[in-house]
C-alpha positions in Angstrom: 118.0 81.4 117.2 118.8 84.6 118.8 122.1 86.7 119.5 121.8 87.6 123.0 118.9 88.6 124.7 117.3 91.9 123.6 118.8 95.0 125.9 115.6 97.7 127.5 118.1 100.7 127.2 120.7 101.5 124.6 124.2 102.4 124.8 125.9 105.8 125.1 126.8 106.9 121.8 129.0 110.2 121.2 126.3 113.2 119.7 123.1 111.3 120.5 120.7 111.4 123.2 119.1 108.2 124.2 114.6 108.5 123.9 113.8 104.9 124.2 113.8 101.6 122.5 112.1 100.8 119.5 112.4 97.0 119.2 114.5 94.1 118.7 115.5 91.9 115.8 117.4 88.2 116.1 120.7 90.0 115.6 120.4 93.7 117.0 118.2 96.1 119.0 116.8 99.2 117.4 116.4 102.3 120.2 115.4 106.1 119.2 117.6 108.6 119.4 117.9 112.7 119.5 120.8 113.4 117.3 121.8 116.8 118.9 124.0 118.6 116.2 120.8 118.7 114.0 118.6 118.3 116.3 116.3 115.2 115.0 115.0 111.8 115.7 116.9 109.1 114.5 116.5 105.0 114.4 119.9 103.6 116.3 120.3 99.6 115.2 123.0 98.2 117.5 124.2 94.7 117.3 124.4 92.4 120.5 127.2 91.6 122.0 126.9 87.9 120.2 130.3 86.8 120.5 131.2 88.3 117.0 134.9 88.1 116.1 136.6 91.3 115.2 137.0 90.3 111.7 133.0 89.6 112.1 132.3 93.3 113.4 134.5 94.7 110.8 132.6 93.3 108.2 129.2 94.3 109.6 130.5 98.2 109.3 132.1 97.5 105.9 128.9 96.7 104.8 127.1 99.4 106.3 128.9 101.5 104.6 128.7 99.8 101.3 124.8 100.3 102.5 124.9 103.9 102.7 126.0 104.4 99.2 122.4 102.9 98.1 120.3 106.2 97.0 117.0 104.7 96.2 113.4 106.2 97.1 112.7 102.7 98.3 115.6 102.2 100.7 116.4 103.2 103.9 119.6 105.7 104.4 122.4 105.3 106.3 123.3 108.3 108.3 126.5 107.1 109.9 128.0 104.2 110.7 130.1 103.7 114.1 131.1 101.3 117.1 128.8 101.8 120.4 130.1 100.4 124.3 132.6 97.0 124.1 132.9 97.3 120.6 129.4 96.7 119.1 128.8 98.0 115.7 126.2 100.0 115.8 124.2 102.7 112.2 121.9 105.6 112.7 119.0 105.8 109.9 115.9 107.9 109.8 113.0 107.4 112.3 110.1 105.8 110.8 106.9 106.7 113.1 104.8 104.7 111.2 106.4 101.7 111.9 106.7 98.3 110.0 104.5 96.5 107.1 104.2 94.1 109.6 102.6 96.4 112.1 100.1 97.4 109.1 99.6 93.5 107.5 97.8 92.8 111.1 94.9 92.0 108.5 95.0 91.3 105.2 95.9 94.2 103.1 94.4 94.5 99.3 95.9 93.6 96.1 96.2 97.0 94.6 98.2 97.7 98.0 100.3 94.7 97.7 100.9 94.7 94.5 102.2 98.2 94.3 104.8 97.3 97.4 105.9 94.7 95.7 107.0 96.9 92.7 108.8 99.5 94.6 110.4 97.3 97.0 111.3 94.9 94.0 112.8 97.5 92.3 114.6 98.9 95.2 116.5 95.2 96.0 117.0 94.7 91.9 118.8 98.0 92.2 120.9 96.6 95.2 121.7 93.6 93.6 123.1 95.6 90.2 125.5 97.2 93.2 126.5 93.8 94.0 124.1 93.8 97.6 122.2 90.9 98.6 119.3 91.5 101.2 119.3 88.0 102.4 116.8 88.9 105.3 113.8 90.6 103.2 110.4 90.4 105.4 107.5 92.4 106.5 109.8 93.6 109.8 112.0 95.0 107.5 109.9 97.6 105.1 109.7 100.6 107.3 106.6 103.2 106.2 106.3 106.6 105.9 104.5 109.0 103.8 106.3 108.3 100.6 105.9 104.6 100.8 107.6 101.2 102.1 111.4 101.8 102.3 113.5 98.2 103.1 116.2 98.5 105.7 119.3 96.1 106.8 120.3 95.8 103.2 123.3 93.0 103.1 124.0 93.4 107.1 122.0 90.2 108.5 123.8 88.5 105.5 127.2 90.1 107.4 126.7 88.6 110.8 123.9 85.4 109.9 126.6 82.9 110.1 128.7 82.9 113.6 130.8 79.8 113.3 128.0 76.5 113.3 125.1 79.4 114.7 122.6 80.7 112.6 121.8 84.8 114.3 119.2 86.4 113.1 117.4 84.1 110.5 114.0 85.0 110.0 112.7 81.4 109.0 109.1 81.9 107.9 110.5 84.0 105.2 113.5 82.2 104.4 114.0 79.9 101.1 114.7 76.1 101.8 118.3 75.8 100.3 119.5 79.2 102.8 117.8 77.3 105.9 119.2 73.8 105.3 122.8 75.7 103.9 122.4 73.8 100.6 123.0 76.7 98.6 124.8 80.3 99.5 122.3 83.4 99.3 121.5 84.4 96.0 119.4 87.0 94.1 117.1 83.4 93.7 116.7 83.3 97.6 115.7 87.3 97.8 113.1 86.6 95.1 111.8 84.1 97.4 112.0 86.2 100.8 110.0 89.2 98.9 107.2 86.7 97.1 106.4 85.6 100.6 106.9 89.0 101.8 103.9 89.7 99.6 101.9 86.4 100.6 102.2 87.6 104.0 100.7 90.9 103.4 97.4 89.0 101.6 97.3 86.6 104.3 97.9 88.4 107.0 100.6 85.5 108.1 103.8 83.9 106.5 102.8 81.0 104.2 103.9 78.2 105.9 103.6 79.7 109.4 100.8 77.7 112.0 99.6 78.8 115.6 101.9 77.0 118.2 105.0 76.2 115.8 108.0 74.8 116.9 111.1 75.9 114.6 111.4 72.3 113.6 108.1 72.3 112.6 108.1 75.4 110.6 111.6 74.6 108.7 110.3 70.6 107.3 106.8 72.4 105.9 109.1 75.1 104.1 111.5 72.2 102.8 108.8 70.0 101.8 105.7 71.0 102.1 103.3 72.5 98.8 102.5 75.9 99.2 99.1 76.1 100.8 96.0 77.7 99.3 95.7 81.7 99.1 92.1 81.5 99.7 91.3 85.3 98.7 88.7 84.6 95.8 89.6 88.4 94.9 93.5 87.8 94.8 93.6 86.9 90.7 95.4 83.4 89.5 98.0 85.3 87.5 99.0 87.0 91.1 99.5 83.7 93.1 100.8 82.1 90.4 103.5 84.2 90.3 103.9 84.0 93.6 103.9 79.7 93.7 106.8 79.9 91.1 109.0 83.1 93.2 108.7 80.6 95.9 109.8 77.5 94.1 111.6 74.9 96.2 113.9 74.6 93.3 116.0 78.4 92.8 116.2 77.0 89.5 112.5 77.5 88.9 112.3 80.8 89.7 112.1 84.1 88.1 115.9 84.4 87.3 116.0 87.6 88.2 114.7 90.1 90.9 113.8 93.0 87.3 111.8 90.2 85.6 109.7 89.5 89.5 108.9 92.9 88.8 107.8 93.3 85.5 105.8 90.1 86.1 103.8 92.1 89.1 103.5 95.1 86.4 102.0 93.1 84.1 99.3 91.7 86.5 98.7 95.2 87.4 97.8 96.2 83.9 95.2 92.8 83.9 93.3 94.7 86.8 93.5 98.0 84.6 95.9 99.4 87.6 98.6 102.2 86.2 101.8 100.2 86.7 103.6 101.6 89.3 107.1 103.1 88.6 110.1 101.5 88.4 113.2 103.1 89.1 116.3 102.1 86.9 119.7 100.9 88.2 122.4 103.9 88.0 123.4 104.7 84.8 120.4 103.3 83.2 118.0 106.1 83.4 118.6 107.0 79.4 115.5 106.1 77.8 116.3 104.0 74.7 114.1 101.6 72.4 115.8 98.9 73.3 117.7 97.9 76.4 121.2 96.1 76.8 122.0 93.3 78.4 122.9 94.1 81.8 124.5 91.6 84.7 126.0 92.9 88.4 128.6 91.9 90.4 126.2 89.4 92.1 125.5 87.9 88.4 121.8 89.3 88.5 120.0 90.3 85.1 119.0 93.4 85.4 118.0 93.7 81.3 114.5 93.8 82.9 113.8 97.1 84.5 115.0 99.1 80.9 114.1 96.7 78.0 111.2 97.8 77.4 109.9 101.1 77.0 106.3 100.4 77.4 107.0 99.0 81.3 108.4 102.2 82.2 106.0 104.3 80.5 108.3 106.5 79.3 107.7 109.0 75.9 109.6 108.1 73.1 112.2 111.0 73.2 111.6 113.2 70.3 115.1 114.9 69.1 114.4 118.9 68.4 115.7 120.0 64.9 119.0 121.6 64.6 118.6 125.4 65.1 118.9 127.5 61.8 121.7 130.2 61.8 119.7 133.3 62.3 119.7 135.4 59.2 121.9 139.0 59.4 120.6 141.8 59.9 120.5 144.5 56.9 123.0 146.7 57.8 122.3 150.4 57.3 124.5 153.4 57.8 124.0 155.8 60.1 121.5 158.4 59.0 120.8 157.2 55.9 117.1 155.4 55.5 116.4 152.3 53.7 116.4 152.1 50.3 112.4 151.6 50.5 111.8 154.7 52.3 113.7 156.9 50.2 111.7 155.9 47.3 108.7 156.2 49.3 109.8 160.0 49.6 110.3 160.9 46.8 107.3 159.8 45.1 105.5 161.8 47.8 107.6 164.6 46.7 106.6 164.3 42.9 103.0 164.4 43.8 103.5 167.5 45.7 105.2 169.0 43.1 102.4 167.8 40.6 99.7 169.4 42.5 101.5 172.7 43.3 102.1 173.2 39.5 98.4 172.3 38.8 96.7 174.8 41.3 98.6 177.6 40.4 98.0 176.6 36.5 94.6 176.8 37.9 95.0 179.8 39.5 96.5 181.6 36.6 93.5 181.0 34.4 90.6 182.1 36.5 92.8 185.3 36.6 93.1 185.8 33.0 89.2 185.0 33.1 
């Protein structure tokens, strides 16, 4: 299940120096670059030469560039979008030196840790779907790290090129849903909650959930199709978490959470069990209003996305307090030039009596001692 073998040096590509390669995917081979006009790394992902049709490699761009339109904290950015030597689509993103959560899940990471990945990557693919993007290839290889957290990459583009005539490119079985392995079903945002819940089963385990040592393909597909999901075995990992995790990874899509938002709150809520602050969830676009109540809300992909603004305790957001209208302010007294207020003058001319008062009674004073 691979397009082409992997390629050790990458193509040359108008305004970038090639560094070295990075790795390889089933579909595509990622290779650093030095993008001279600004002069910084960047991630090159170029697709192998797989046999795609035109219509095939048009597609893959189209999406890229529906891709790049995906502003989200938790999701890798497009830079450009372009074709590389014979034709290969090919997209330049950041360079993530810290590499994958699969390089960190080498051992088991802790539930705090997992728990707050799944959040932010959650949020990040329910904001996708509400722009009509499926992931369709969400695994630990894909959430790229850095110092502001897991960002997911390759948003809708395996789903561009996964089917090749009867070929399956690029599937990444251990993290697939049955019904997309067996083609019983067309992606869905059902299948992505699946592909993140054992995302995050992978991260506690430090493997995928049905994986074994030695597997054949074969193998690994009939456990996924009919197997029971096997024991956690982490006495600190609480029942609420795997439970949630046993239905996200239903056999049935049916019996999962219907939607990727209420995944989400779900892990939220087990967070607050643990007394863990709930990590932030960003809203879809045009959502970020905080109101007591949230609307009903469907994408283009038919996902609910009522979930990450119906409530305004999940987003722990202050109910907005609306200021009191202003008061006109009050005029001025208007004086005229030179002439003092009407308190002062009065103020005056008492002094003025007094004075008066005082000079008539010394001299009155004055006048008798004389006469004395």
């Amino acid at each position: 299940m691979s397009g082409g073998r992997p390629e050790e040096v990458g193509p040359q590509i108008e305004g970038l120096e090639y560094r070295r390669r990075i790795g390889t995917g089933g579909y595509a081979d990622v290779f650093l670059y030095r993008e001279t006009s600004l002069d910084r790394d960047v991630a090159v992902k170029v697709v192998r030469e797989t046999g795609l049709s035109e219509d095939e490699a048009t597609g893959f761009v189209a999406e890229a560039h529906a891709m790049a339109h995906l502003a989200h904290p938790h999701i890798v950015p497009v830079f450009a979008v372009g074709r590389a030597a014979h034709g290969r689509p090919y997209l330049t993103m950041p360079f993530y030196p810290e590499g994958t959560l699969f390089d960190r899940a080498q051992t088991p990471l802790g539930v705090a840790e997992v728990l707050k990945t799944g959040v932010q990557i959650g949020s990040a693919v329910a904001y996708a779907h509400g722009a009509g993007i499926l992931h369709r290839d969400i695994k630990p290889h894909n959430i790229l790290r850095n110092q502001f957290g897991p960002a997911l990459s390759d948003f809708g583009i395996a789903g561009t090129i996964a089917d090749v005539g009867e070929r399956i490119i690029g599937m990444s079985i251990p993290w697939s849903p049955p019904e997309v392995l067996l083609d019983t079903a067309a992606p869905s945002v059902g299948s992505d909650v699946y592909s993140l819940a054992a995302t995050l089963w992978h991260l506690l385990t430090a493997r995928a959930p049905f994986e074994r040592a030695g597997d054949t393909e074969a193998a690994l597909v009939r456990r996924i199709r009919l197997d029971p999901l096997p024991p956690l075995a982490r006495p600190d990992v609480p029942a609420a978490l795997e439970g949630l995790l046993r239905q996200s990874m239903a056999k049935d899509p049916r019996d999962r959470f219907s939607s990727m938002a209420s995944f989400v709150h779900a892990l939220q809520d087990v967070q607050r069990q643990l007394r863990l602050e709930p990590t932030d969830v960003v809203l879809v676009p045009g959502r970020r209003r905080s109101g007591v109540a949230a609307e009903r809300t469907t994408s283009r992909t038919g996902a609910d996305l009522s979930g990450l603004t119906r409530r305004r305790s999940d987003l722990d957001v202050p109910e907005p307090v609306d200021d009191p209208p202003a008061k006109p302010a009050e005029p001025l007294e208007q004086t005229a030039p030179g002439r003092p207020r009407t308190p002062v003058v009065l103020l005056v001319l008492v002094l003025v009596m007094a004075a008066v008062l005082l000079l008539g009674l010394l001299m009155l004073l004055l006048r008798s001692g004389g006469a004395g």
